[in-house]
N, C-alpha and C positions, 0 to 999 in steps of 0.2 A: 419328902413326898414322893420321891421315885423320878424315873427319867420321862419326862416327856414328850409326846414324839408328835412331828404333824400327821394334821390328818390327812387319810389317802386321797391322793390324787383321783376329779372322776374321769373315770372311760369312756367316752362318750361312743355307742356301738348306734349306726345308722341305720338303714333297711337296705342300702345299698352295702355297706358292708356284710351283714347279714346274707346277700344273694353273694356277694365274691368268694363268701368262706365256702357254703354249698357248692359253684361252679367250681372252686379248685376240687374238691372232691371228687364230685361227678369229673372233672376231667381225668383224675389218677382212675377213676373206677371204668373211663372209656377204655382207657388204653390198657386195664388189666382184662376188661370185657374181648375186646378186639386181640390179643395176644392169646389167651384161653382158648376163643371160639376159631380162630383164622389158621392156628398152627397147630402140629401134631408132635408128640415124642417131646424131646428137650428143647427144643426152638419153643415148644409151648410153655413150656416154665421159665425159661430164659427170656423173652418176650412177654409175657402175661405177669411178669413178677422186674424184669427189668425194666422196661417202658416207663412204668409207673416212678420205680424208684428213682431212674434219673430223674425224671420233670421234678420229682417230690426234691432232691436234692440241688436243683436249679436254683427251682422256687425258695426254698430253706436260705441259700447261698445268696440271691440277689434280690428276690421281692418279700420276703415276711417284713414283722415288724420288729424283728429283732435280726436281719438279714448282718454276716458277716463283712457284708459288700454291697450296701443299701445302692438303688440305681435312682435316674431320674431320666424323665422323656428327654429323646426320645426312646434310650434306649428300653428304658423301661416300658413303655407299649410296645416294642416291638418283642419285648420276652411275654408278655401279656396275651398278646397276638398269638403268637408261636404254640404258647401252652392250650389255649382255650382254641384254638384253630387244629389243636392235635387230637384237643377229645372231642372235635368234629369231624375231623378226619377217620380218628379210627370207628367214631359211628358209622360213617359209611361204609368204610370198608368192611363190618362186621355185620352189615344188613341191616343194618337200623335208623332207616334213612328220619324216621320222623321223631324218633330221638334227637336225631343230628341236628335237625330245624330245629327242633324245639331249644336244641342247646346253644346254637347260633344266634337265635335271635335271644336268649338269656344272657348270653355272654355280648354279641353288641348293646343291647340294655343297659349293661351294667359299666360296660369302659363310655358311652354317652352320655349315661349318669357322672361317673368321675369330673368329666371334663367340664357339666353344665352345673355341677355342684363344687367344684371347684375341689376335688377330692383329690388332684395329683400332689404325690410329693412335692416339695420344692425344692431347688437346687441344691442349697447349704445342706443339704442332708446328706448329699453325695461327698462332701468334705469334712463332714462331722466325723469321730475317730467311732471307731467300730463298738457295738458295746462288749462289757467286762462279761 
């Protein structure tokens, strides 16, 4: 009769996950906004295309769901912090102050979501071996 295979595991996607995918986004897209707009000559392409990439490869590195080097609190809010407090930052710095708010208070929304939804990693995850 052939091999058969279990069925797929479900994905359970929330609305708070749903706003973290968007904020990391918008964060990569401040800091390519703010590097573009704030620099001139090659500072603007090294900055407007670097900025971005390191967080993107941070993020990739310690907070995705397939992260090589999964984290847990606290360190893990404080790379949370860092990233979503940079694409408020370079709102600012790029004139875009009511962006900035708006992104501010998305991004606090969403890490007080985690915590009252009980969405943080947990420890053993930080011990689990990396995946294949």
């Amino acid at each position: 009769m052939g091999v058969r295979f279990p069925p797929p595991a479900l994905l359970v996607v929330t609305p708070n996950d749903v706003l973290r995918f968007f904020l990391e986004l918008a964060a990569l897209a401040s800091l390519a906004y703010w590097g573009f707009s704030e620099f001139d000559g090659v500072a603007q392409w090294l900055i407007g295309l670097g900025a971005p990439l390191s967080v993107a490869v941070v993020w990739g590195r310690f907070m995705s769901p397939k992260a090589s080097h999964p984290t847990v609190d606290p360190v893990r809010f404080f790379i949370e912090f860092a990233v979503f407090g940079s694409g408020v930052a370079a709102l600012f710095a790029a004139d875009a102050p009511v962006l900035a708010v708006v992104f501010a208070v998305l991004a606090a929304l969403h890490l007080t979501l985690t915590f009252a939804l009980d969405q943080r990693p947990s420890g053993d995850l930080a011990t689990a071996p990396p995946p294949s």
